[in-house]
C-alpha positions in Angstrom: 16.9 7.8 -26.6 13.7 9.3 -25.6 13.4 7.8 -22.1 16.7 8.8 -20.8 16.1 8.9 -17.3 20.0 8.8 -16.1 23.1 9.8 -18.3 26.9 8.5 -17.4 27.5 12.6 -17.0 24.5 13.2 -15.1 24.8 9.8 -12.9 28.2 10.6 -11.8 28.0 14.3 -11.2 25.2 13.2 -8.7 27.0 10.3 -7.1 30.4 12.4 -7.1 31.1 8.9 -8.6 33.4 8.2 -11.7 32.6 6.4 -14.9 34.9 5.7 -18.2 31.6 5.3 -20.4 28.7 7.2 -22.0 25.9 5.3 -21.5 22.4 6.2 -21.1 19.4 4.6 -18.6 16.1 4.6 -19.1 15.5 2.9 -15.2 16.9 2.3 -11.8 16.8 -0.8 -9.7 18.1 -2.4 -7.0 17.0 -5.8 -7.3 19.0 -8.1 -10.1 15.8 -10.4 -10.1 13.9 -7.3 -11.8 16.6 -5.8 -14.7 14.9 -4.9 -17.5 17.1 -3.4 -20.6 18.6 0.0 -19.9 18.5 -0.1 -16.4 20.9 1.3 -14.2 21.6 -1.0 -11.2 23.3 -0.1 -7.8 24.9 -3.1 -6.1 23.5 -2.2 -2.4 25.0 -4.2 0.6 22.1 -5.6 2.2 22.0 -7.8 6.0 21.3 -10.8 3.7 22.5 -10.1 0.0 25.3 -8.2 -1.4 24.0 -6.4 -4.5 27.9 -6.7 -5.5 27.8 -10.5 -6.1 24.8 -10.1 -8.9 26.3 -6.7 -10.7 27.8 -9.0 -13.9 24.1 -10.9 -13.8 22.9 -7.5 -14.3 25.1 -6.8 -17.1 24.3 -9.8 -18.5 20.3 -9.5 -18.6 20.9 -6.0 -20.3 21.0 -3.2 -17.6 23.1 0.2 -18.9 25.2 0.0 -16.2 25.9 -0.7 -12.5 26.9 1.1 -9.2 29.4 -0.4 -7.6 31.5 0.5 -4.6 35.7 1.0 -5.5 37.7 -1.6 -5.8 34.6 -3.8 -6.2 34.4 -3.8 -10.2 36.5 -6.2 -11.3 36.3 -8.8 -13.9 33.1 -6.6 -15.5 33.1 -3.8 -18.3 34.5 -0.9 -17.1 32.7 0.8 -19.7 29.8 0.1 -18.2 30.8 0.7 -14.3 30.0 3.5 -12.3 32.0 3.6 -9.0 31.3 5.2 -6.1 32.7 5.5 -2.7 29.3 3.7 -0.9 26.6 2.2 -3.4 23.6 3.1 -0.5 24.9 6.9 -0.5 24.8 6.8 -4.4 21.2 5.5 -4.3 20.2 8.9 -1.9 22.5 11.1 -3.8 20.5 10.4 -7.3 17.4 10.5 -5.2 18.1 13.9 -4.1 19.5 14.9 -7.5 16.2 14.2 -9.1 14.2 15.9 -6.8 16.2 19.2 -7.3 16.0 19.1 -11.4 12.2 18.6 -11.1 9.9 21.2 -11.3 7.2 18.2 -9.8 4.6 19.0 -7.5 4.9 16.4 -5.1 3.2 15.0 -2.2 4.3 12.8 0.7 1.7 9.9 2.2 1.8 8.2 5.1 -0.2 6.8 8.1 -0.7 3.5 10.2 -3.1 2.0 7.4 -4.6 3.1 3.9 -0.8 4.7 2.5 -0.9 2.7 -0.1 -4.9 3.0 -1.5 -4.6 6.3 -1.1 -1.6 6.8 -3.0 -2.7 4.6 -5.7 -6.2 7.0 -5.8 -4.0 10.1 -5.7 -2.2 8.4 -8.9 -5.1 7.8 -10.7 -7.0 11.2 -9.7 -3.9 13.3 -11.2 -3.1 10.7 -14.1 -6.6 11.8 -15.4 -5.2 15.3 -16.3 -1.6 15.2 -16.6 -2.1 14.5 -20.3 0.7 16.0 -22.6 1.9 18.5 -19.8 3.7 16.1 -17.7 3.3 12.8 -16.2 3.1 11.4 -12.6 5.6 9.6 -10.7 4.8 7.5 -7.7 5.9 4.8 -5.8 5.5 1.5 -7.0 4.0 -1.2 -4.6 4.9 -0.5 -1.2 8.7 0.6 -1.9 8.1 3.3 1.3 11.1 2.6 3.6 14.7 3.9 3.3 15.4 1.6 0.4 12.2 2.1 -1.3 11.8 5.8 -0.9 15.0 7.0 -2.5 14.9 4.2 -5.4 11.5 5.7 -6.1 12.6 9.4 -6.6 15.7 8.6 -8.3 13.3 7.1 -10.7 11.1 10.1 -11.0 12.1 11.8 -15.2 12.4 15.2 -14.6 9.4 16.0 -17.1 7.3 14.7 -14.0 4.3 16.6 -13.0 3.3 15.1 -10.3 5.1 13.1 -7.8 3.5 10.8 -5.1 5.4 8.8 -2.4 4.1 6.8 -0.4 6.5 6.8 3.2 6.3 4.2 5.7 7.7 3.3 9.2 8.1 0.5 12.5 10.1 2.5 14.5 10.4 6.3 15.5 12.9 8.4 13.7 12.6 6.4 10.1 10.5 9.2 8.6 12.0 12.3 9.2 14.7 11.2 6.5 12.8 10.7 4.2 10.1 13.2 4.0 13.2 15.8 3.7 14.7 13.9 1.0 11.2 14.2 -0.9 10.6 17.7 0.3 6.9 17.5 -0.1 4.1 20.6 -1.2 1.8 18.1 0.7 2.1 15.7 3.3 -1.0 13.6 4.5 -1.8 11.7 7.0 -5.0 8.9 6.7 -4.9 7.8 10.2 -3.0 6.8 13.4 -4.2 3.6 14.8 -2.5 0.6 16.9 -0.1 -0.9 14.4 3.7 -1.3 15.2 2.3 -1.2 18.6 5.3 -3.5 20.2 7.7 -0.4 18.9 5.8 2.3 20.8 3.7 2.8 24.3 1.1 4.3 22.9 -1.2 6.1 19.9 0.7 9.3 20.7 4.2 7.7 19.7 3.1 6.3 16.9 1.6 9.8 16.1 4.8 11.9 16.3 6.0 9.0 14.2 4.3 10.0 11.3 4.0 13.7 12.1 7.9 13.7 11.2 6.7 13.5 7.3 6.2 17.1 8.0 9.7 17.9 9.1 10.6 18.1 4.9 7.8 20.0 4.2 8.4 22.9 2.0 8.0 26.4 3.4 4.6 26.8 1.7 3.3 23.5 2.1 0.3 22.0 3.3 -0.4 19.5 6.2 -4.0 17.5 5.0 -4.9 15.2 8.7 -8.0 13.4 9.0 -10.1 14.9 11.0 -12.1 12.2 12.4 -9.1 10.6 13.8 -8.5 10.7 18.2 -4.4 12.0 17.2 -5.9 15.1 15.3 -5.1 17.6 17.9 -2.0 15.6 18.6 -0.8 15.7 14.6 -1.5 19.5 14.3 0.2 20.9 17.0 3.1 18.8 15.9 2.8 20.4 12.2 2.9 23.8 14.1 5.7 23.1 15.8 7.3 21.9 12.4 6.5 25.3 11.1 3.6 24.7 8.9 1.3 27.4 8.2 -1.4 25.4 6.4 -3.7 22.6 7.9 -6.4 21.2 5.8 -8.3 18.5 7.4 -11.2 15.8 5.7 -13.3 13.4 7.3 -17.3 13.4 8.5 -16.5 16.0 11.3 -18.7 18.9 11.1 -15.9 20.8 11.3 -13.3 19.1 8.2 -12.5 21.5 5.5 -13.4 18.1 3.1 -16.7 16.7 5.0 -18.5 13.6 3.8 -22.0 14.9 3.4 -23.6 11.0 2.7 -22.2 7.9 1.6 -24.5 5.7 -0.1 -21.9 2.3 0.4 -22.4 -0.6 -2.3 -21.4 -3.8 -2.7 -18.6 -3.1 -5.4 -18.8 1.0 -4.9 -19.1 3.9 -3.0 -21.7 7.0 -4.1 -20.5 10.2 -2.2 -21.3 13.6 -1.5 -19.0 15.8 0.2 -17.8 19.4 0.4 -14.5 20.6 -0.6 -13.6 23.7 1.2 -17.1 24.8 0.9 -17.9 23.6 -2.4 -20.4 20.7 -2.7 -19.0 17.8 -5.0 -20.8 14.3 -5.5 -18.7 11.6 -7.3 -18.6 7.7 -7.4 -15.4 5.6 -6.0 -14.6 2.6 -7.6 -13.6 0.4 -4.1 -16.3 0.0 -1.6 -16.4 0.7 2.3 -16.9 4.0 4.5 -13.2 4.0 5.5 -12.1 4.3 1.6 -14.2 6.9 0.7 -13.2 9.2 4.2 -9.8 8.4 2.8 -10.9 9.9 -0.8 -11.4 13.2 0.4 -7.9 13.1 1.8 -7.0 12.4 -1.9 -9.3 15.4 -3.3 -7.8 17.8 -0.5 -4.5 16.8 -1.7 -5.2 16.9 -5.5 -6.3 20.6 -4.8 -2.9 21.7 -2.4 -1.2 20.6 -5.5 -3.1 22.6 -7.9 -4.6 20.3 -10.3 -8.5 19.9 -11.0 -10.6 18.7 -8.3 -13.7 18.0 -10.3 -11.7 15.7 -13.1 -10.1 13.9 -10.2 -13.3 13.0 -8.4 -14.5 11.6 -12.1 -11.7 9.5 -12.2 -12.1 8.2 -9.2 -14.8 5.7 -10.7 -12.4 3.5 -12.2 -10.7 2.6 -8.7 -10.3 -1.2 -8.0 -8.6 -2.9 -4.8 -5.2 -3.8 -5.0 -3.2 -7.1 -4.4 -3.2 -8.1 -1.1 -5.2 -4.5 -0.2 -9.2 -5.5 -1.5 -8.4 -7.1 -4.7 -11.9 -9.0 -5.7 -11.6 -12.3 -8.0 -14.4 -14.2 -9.3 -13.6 -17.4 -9.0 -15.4 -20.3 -11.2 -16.1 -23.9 -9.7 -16.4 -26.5 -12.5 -17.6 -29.6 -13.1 -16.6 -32.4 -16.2 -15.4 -28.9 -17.5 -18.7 -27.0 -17.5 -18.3 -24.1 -14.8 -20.7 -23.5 -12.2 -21.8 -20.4 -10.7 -18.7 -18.8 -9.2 -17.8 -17.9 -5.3 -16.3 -14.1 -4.8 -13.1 -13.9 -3.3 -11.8 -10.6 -1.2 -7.8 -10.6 -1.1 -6.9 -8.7 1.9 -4.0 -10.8 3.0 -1.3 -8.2 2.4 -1.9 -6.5 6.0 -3.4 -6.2 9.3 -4.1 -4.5 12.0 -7.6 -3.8 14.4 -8.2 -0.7 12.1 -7.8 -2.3 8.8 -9.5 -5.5 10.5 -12.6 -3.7 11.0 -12.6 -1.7 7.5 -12.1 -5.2 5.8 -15.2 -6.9 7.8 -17.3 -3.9 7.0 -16.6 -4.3 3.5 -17.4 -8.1 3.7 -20.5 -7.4 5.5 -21.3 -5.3 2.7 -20.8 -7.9 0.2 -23.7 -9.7 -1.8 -23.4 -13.4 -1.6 -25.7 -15.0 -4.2 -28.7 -17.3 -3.5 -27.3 -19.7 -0.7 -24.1 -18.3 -0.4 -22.3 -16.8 2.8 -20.2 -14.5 4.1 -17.1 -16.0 5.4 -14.1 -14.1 7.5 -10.5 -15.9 6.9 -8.5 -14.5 9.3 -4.7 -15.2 10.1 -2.7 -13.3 12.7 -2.0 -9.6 13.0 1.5 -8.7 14.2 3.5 -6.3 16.1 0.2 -5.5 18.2 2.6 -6.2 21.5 1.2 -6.8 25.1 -2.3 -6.3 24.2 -2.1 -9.0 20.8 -4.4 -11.4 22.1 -7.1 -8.6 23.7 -6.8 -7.2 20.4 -7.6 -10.0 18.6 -10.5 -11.3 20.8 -12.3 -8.0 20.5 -12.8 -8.5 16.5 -15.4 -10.7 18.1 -17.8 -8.0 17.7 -17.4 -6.8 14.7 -17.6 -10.0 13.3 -21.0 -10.6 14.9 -22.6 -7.3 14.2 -21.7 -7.5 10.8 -23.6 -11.1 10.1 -20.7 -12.8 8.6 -21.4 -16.0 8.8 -18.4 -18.4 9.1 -14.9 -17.7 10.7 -11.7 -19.5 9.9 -8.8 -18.5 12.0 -5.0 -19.5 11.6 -2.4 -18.5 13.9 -1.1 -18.3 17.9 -3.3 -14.6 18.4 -6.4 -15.5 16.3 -6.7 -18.2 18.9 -7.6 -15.6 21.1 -10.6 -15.0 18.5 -11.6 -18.2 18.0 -12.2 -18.8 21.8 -14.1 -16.0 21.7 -16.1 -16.8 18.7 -19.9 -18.1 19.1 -19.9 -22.0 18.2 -22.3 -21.3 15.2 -19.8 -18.8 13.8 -16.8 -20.9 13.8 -15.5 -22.7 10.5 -12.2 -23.9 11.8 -8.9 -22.8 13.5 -5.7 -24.5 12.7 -1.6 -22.9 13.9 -0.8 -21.8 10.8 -1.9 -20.3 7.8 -0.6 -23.3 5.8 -3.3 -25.8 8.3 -6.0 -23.8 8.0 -6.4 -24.1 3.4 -7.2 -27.3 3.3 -10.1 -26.4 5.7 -11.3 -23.4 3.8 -10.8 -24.6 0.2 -12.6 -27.9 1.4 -16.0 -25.3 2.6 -16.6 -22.9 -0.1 -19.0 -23.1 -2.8 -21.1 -21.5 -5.0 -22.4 -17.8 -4.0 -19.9 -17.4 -1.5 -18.1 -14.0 -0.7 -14.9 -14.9 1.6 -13.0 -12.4 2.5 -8.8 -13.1 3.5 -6.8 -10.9 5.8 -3.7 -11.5 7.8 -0.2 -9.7 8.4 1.7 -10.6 5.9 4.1 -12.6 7.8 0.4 -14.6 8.4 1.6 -16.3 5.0 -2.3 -16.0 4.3 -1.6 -15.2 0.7 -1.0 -18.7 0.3 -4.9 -19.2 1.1 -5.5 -16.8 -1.2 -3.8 -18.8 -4.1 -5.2 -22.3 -3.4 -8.6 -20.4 -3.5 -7.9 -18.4 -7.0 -6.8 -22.4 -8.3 -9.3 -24.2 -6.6 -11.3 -25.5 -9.6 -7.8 -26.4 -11.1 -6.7 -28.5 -8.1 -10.6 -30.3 -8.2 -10.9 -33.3 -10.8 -13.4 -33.1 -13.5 -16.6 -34.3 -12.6 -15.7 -34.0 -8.9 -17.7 -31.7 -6.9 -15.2 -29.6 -4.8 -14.4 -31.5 -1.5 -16.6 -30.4 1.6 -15.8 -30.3 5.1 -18.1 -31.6 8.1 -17.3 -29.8 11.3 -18.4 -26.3 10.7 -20.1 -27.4 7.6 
């Protein structure tokens, strides 16, 4: 079996657990919903599920085995059953035991917004040249938290190259565990902005928040800190007091090891000249937006700490896209008696929010290219955890929204009302409480040549706006024109 990633021996010498059979997984998960065949699943003990109740399911759907606490395995093939004294330690302990067989270079992520673009760029900058010498590991989706970051590295083959893991956090002391599990060559920071604010009184918490990635850092590794950012200072005195010796900063600041010479920002793309640690570079990024391409240079400092090519990981940077939830673009076709019509452009940002990101996304919309007669149109639903200053917050993105031109603003949610309030009357499309008001309102305004852009917190639920936009020619009977609204129309 080519793609063992666990043996029965191997498993249970990590786990200090103990297993009657000799089988062999090629995955790890802790989720029952996701088996595939040959996975290795740990039963974990969750606030709302115990993993325990689905471990014969498991079986059943083909994994290789489960972890399961003692005296929790009965009724199920013992043959197949790896006990262990807690199922949660078991998932650390094989996290830890694949980080020590692997010879990977690997890099640690983090920051209040852009964690996950930029890991997903780092991924595809070092895919480009692993080739036959290795491979690269990193964490799937947003698995960044004290679940997600140990599953990720116990999934991580030991042939891995490169390893990349992403690390999040909403409260102080939640990262310091798992950047020393990782033990990262390079930690990076992208930013530190007001998110999670209701956890902390201010940037400066929040910044020694994510300045505990660096307290795993190897002895030779590198700190890379956006330069640009107000908590610069802040973040490298903190990664001299964690005993780093090597600071690398990027950004537009005259003085950024990585500097963005010029950006020329597109509608779909970014054209970019910069300097790497002296060494002029121009390459083109995939993604639009100024905020994305200051975060590729953190990704081209960090492809360079770790050794591999920086001029093959600029190239590759061209085939960047957005990401579910995080700038994913969809053309989407109206129809009519089955013939399509020209199509409207839809911006999925509905994953996250905060008044960093909010800004980034409305720079990207005002960016946009609507087609003859179309508009730019903002659907906004709440962003959470902002704390005391939510609604002020949310009022300000006022400006932005008028600088940048955009056109018609939809709001949803108790803090957006703030916004909406605020909003000029010609501006305004409609407001509704919730996310699941508001559709009807937006699906019923769009047409043709549109670019409408959707961001929320997640817990916004905006994503469902998202979906009755991606099916809105399905939902729209043949030879009926899609519905229009009046107010705001």
């Amino acid at each position: 079996m080519s793609d063992v990633l666990w043996t029965a021996v191997d498993a249970a010498a990590a786990t200090r657990g103990v297993s009657a059979g000799d089988w062999m997984a090629s995955g790890v998960t802790i989720d029952s919903r996701q088996i595939k065949p040959g996975d290795l699943f740990i039963a974990i003990s969750g606030p709302n599920h115990d993993g325990h109740t689905f471990a014969a399911d498991a079986l059943a759907q083909g994994a290789a085995a489960v972890v399961v606490q003692d005296g929790k395995s009965d009724g199920l093939d013992e043959g197949r059953v790896l006990r262990v004294a807690d199922t949660m330690t078991a998932l650390e302990d094989l996290a830890r035991a694949a980080r020590d067989r692997s010879a990977a270079r690997i890099a640690a992520i983090t920051g209040s917004v852009g964690k996950t673009g930029t890991k997903e760029a780092l991924r595809l900058a070092l895919l480009a040249q692993a080739g036959n010498n290795g491979s690269v590991t990193a964490t799937e989706g947003n698995l960044n938290n004290h679940w997600g970051l140990p599953l990720s590295l116990a999934r991580m083959p030991e042939a891995t190259r490169f390893g990349i893991f992403e690390m999040g956090m909403s409260a102080a002391g939640e990262i310091s565990p798992l950047s020393r599990m990782a033990r990262p060559h390079v930690a990076l920071i992208t930013t530190v902005a007001h998110t999670h604010s209701e956890f902390f009184e201010g940037l400066e918490q929040i910044a020694d928040a994510k300045a505990e990635i660096f307290d795993g850092l190897t002895e030779d590794g590198t700190a890379i800190l956006n330069r640009d950012n107000a908590m610069y200072a802040h973040l490298t005195a903190a990664a001299r007091r964690a005993g780093v010796n090597k600071v690398v900063t990027f950004g537009a600041n005259l003085e950024a090891d990585c500097r963005l010479l010029d950006v020329e920002l597109r509608a779909r793309h970014s054209d970019i000249s910069a300097e790497i640690n002296g060494r002029a570079i121009s390459y083109t990024l995939g993604v639009p937006g100024r905020h994305l391409a200051l975060n590729s240079l953190g990704v081209l400092a960090a492809v360079q700490a770790l050794g591999a090519d920086v001029d093959q990981a600029a190239t590759a940077l061209k085939d960047m896209h957005g990401l579910a939830g995080r700038g994913e673009r969809h053309q989407i076709a109206l129809r009519q008696q089955g013939i399509e019509w020209t199509s409207f452009e839809l911006i999925d940002e509905s994953y996250n929010a905060s008044p960093a990101s909010m800004a980034a996304a409305i720079s990207v919309l005002t960016g946009s290219e609507p087609k003859v007669g179309g508009r730019r149109i903002a659907v906004l639903g709440d962003m959470l955890e902002l704390g005391a200053k939510a609604d002020t917050l949310h009022a300000a993105l006022v400006a932005p929204l008028a600088e940048g031109g955009i056109d018609k603003v939809f709001t949803a949610g108790q803090y957006m009302a703030s916004l909406w309030g605020a909003l000029p009357n010609d501006m305004r499309g409609g407001h509704a409480s919730t996310a699941d008001a508001l559709t009807p309102m937006v699906t019923a305004f769009v047409q043709p040549g549109d670019v409408v852009m959707v961001k929320s917190s997640l817990g916004s639920r905006t994503g469902q706006i998202v979906e009755a936009l991606k099916n809105i020619s399905d939902n729209a009977a043949d030879g009926d024109a899609p519905p229009r609204v009046v107010n705001g129309g």
